[in-house]
N, C-alpha and C positions, 0 to 999 in steps of 0.2 A: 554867422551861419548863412550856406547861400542856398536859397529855396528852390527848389523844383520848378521847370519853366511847367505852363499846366501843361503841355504835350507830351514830355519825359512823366511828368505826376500819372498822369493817363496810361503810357505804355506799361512804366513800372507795375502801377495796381491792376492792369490787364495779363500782364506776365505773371503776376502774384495768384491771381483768382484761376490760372490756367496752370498754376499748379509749381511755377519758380519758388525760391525763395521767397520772402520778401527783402526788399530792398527798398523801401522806403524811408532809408535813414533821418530826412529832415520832419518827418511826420511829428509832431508829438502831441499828447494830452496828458490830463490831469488822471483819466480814469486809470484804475490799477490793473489793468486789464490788458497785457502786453499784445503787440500790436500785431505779432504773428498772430496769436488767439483771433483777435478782431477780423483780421483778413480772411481766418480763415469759416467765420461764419458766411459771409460771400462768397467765399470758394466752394464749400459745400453747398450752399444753395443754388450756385449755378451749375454745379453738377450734380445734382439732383433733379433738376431739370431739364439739361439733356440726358441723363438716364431715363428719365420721365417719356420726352421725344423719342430715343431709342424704340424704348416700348412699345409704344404706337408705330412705328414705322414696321419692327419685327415682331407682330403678334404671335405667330406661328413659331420661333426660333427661340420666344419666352415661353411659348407651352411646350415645347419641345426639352426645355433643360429646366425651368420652372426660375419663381418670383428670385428668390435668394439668389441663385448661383447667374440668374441674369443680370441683374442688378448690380454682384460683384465682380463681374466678368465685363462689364460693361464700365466698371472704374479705368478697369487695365485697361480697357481701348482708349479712354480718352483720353488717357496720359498719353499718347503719339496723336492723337486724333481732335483734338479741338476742333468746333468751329472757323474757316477762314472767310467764311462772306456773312452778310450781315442779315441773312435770312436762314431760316434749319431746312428750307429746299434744297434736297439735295444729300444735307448732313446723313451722314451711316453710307457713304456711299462705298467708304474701305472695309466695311465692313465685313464682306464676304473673304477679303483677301485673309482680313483679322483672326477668322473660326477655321478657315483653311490652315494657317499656320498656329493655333491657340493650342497645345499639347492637352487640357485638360477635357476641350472635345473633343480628341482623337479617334473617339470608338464610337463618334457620327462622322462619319466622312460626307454623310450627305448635306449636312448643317450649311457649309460655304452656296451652296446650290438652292437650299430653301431662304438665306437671306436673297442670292442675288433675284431669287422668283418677285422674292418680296419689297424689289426694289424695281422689276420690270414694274408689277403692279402699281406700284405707287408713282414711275413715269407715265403711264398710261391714264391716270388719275388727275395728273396735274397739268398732260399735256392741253397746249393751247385749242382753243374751240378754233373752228375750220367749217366751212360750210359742209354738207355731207349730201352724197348722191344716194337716190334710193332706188326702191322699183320702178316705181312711176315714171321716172325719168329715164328709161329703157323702153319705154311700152310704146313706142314708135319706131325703135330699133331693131331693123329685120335681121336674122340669122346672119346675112351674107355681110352685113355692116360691123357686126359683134364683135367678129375675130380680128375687126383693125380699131377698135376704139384701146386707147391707151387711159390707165388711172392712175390718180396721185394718192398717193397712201395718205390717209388721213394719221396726221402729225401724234393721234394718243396711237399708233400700231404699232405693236411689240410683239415679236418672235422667240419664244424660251423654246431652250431645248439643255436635258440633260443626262448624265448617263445613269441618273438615280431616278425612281419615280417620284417626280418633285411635287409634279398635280398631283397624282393621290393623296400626298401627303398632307399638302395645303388642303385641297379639298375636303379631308379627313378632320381636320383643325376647325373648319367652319361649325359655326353654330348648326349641331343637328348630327353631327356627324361622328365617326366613329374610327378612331386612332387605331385602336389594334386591329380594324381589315387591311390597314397594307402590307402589302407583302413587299420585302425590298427586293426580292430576290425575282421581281418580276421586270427589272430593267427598266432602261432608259426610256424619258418620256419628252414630249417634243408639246408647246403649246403656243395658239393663240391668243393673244389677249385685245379684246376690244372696248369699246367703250361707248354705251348707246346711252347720250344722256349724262347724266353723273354715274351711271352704273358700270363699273368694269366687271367683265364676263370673260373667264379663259377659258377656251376648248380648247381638248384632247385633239392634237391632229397627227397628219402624217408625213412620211419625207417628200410625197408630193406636191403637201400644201405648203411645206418651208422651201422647196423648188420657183413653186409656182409667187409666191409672196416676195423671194429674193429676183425674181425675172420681173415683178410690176417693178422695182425698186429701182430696178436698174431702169426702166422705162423702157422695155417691153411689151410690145402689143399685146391684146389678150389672146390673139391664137398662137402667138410664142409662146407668149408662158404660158399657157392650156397643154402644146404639146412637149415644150420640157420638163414639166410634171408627169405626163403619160410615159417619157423614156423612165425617169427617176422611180412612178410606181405606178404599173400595169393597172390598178383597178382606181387611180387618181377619178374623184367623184367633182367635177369642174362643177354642176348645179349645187352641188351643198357648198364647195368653198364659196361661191358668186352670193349663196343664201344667207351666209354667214356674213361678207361684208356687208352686203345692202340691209340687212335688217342690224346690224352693228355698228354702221357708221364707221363703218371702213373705209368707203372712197372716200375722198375729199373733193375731185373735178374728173371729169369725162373728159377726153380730148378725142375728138374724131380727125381720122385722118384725110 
């Protein structure tokens, strides 16, 4: 008999727990307990556990269709969907692609849209810490200097924008909150997300403030992107977007010019 080098032993039982056959032909024991059965107590415990992970990453998209039909809707995905890096950072990221094309959400169109919110959120969570500019660090910056200081978007900044109301929706899911006020019929919604702390915060904003957010990106002075928001939308509020990052840890560096 020629035995498994332990590399091939390794891949095989890693293909098996992901859901191949088994092929572990040289395997054997004494116990009566055939070795597809054996395998596949492993196989279900590992996916059970990224169903588990799932969960946690789509809280909202489990209350939205409930425990049962998440949990078995979430088999189907992993059969294309495993794990490929050695950390679950990251893992559900097809996710949204998944419920976009899954026939038996069909009559949520909005569902692909509240996972991918749910995955800005959870980039915004995990992104890397970065020093952060505040107010204080302005308060010798006169008006006429303002509009030439350039900032680096602090590394957890994320821009959602969707043609469903996706913040309400989410926000409606949070503890306290109240599912049957949205109305979906009230259109697209556009969000920031920031991060002050461990705490991530999305606000509601507008096509000024994803104007003015996509001109810092590009690296854009602030009185470019101050008045390419103003073309984009006439009553653009520059003091509350500016409120919004320094108390959220939005900058990350000031660059004067």
């Amino acid at each position: 008999m020629v035995m498994l080098s332990l590399r091939d032993f390794q891949n095989s039982f890693g293909a098996a727990v992901r859901g191949a056959p088994t092929a572990l032909h040289d395997v054997h024991a004494a116990a009566p307990i055939s070795l597809e059965s054996r395998v596949d107590v492993y196989r279900n415990n590992v996916h059970a556990s990224l169903i588990d992970g799932l969960e946690r990453a789509f809280p909202v998209v489990w209350q939205l269709v409930g425990q049962a039909f998440f949990r078995a809707m979430a088999r189907d995905y992993l059969r294309d969907h495993m794990p490929r890096r050695g950390t679950l950072i990251g893992f559900g990221a097809e996710m949204p692609g998944f419920l976009d094309g899954f026939p038996p959400v069909s009559s949520l169109p909005y569902l692909g849209d509240v996972a991918r919110f749910e995955l800005a959120w959870l980039r915004t969570y995990h992104a890397e810490d970065a020093p952060i500019v505040t107010a204080d660090d302005l308060s010798d910056i006169s008006q006429e200097e303002l509009s030439d200081l350039q900032f680096d978007l602090h590394p957890s900044v994320e821009f959602f924008q969707s043609s469903f109301p996706i913040l309400s929706i989410w926000e409606a899911h949070q503890p306290g909150g109240e599912p049957a006020s949205v109305n979906l019929e009230q259109g697209g919604e556009m969000a920031l997300l920031l991060r002050a702390g461990l705490r991530v915060t999305p606000y509601a904003v507008t096509e000024g403030a994803r104007v003015f957010v996509a001109a810092l990106r590009s690296q854009e002075n602030l009185g470019t992107a101050a008045e390419a928001a103003l073309q984009a939308q006439a009553d653009f509020d520059l003091s509350h977007i500016l409120h919004l990052f320094l108390s959220g840890g939005g900058f990350a560096r000031m660059i004067r010019s």
